[in-house]
N, C-alpha and C positions, 0 to 999 in steps of 0.2 A: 267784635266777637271775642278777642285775646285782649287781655289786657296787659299783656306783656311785649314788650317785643325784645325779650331776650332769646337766646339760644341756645342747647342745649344737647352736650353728649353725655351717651352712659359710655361707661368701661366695664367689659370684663376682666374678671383676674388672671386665673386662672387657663394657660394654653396661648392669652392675647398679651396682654403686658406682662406677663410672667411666665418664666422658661420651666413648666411647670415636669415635664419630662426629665430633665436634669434633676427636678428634688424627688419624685418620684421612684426614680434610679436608683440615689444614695440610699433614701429609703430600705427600699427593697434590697439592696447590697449589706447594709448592717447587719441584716437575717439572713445572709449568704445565698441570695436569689437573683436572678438575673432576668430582666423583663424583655429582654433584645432589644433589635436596633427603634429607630424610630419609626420606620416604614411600615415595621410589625407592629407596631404600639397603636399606630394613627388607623390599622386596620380593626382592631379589638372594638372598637370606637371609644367608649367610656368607661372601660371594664378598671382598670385603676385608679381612674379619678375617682370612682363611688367605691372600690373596693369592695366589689358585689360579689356575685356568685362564682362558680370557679368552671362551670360544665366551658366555656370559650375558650379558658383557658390549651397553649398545650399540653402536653401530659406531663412532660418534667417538672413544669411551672405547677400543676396542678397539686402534684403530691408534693412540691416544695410548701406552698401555701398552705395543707392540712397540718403541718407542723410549727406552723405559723399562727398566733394568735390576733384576730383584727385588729382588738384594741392595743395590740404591740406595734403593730404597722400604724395604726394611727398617730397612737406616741410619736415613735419614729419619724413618719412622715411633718409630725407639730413641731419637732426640734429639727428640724432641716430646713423648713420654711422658714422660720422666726433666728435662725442662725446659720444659716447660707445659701439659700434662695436666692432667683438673680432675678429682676427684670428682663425683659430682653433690652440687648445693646440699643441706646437713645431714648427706651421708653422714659427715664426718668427725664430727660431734660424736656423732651414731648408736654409729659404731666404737667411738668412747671409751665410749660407754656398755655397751655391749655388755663391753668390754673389761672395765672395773670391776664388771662382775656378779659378785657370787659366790653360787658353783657354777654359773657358764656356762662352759664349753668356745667356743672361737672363734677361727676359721681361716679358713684362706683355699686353693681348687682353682680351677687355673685352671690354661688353655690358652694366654693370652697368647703370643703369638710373636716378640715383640721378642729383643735380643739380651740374654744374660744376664737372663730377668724378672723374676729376682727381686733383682736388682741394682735392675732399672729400675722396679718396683712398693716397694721402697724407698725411690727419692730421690721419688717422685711421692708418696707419703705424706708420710714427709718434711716437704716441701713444704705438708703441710694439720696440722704438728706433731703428727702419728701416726709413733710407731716400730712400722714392721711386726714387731719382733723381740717385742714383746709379745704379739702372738698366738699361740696355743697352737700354732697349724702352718702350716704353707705347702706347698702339693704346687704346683709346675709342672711340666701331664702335658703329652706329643706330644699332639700333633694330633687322631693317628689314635685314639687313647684314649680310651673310655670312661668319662665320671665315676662310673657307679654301683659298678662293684668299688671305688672308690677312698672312695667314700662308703663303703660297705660296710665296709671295713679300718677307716677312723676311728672308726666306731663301736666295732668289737671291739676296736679297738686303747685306749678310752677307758673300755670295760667301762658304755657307756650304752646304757641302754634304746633302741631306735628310738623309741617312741612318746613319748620328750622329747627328738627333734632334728630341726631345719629344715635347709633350705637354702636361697639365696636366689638366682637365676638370672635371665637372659634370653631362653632361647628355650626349646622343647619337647624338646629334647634334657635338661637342663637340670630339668625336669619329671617325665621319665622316667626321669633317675639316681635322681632324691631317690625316687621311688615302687618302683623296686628295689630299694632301699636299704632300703624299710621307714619312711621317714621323712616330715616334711610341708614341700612346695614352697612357698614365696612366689616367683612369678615374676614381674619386670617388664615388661610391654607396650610399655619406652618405648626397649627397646636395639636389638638384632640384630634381633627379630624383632616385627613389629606387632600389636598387641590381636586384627586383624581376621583375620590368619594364626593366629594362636594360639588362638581360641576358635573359630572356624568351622572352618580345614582341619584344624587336629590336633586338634579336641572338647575344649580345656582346662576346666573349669567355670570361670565367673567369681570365683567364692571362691577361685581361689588366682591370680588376677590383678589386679596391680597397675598403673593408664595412666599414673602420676607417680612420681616418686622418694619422694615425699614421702607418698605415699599408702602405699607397700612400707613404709618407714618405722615407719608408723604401724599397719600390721596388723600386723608383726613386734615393735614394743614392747608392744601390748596382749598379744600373746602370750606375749609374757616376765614382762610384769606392770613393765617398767621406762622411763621418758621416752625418747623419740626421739633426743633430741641436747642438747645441755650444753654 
């Protein structure tokens, strides 16, 4: 039925292997704005990532923001990523690891909104001595896009089994591609979206939640059967 019997995870960027709050922050601080702590952030749900509408916001953030131009916050946000953006701690040796498995498939889908992302998710590896071009794929989808068809294609397109591919995400959206898809979620509690949103409003089971980087880490290398980071 498969003609493969390789393996296969996606990565998200954004919130799962990149401390996406912290570029977020600078961002928003060169315009002299301040988005609060992270607790408030992970409650917004994804009001900064997309840099949407502003009624959620609170109201000091609100009238900061009308003084504020998108496409200046975009800028902004595209020159923080691509010149000091982090991974979260271990991701990069994780990557490499991953990377050197054989028979693992390993890519990268993501939403990022910066300018060019895949330009700008380039120099920010880069930067942690990961060549993104080494990865088996790269999809940056719109916005408005659903992960799971996109999941869905990589698999057929890779001729893998579903039942030996992950994905690795931060919020329930995230959760819900990899489970369309046929495949198994590790998702972070520590990005977009809170432990406390994610298991209680959307019912995620604790077994496919991770509250540290380092914790996802280390559920996704036992699962592969290969070390964390190198």
């Amino acid at each position: 039925m498969y003609s493969s019997n390789d393996r296969l995870i996606i990565l998200d960027a954004d919130g799962t292997t990149i401390d996406s709050f912290a570029a977020i922050e600078r961002a928003f601080v060169r315009h002299g704005m301040s988005i609060g702590d992270l607790q408030r952030f992970q409650q917004r749900r994804n009001l900064f990532k997309y840099l949407g509408g502003i009624k959620e916001l609170p109201r000091n953030l609100a009238r900061q923001m009308r003084k504020v131009r998108r496409s200046d916050l975009l800028l902004s946000l595209t020159e923080v990523y691509r010149e000091e953006a982090s991974l979260f701690p271990g991701m990069a040796g994780f990557i490499r690891s991953l990377i050197k498995t054989d028979g693992l498939r390993v890519g990268l889908v993501t939403r990022n909104i910066t300018h060019e992302p895949e330009v700008t998710l380039g120099r920010l590896f880069a930067r942690h001595d990961l060549d993104i071009h080494e990865l088996d794929f790269i999809r940056c989808i719109p916005l408005k896009e659903k992960k799971g068809p996109h999941f869905q294609e990589i698999v057929i397109d890779y001729r893998v089994n579903p039942a030996r591919a992950y994905a690795c995400g931060d919020e329930h959206g995230d959760y819900n591609a990899a489970l369309s898809a046929g495949i198994r979620p590790f998702i972070g509690s520590y990005g977009f979206e809170s432990h406390k949103r994610l298991s209680v409003k959307f019912e995620i089971p604790e077994g496919f939640l991770s509250s540290r980087p380092e914790e996802l880490i280390q559920r996704v290398s036992h699962a592969l059967d290969i070390e964390g980071s190198r």
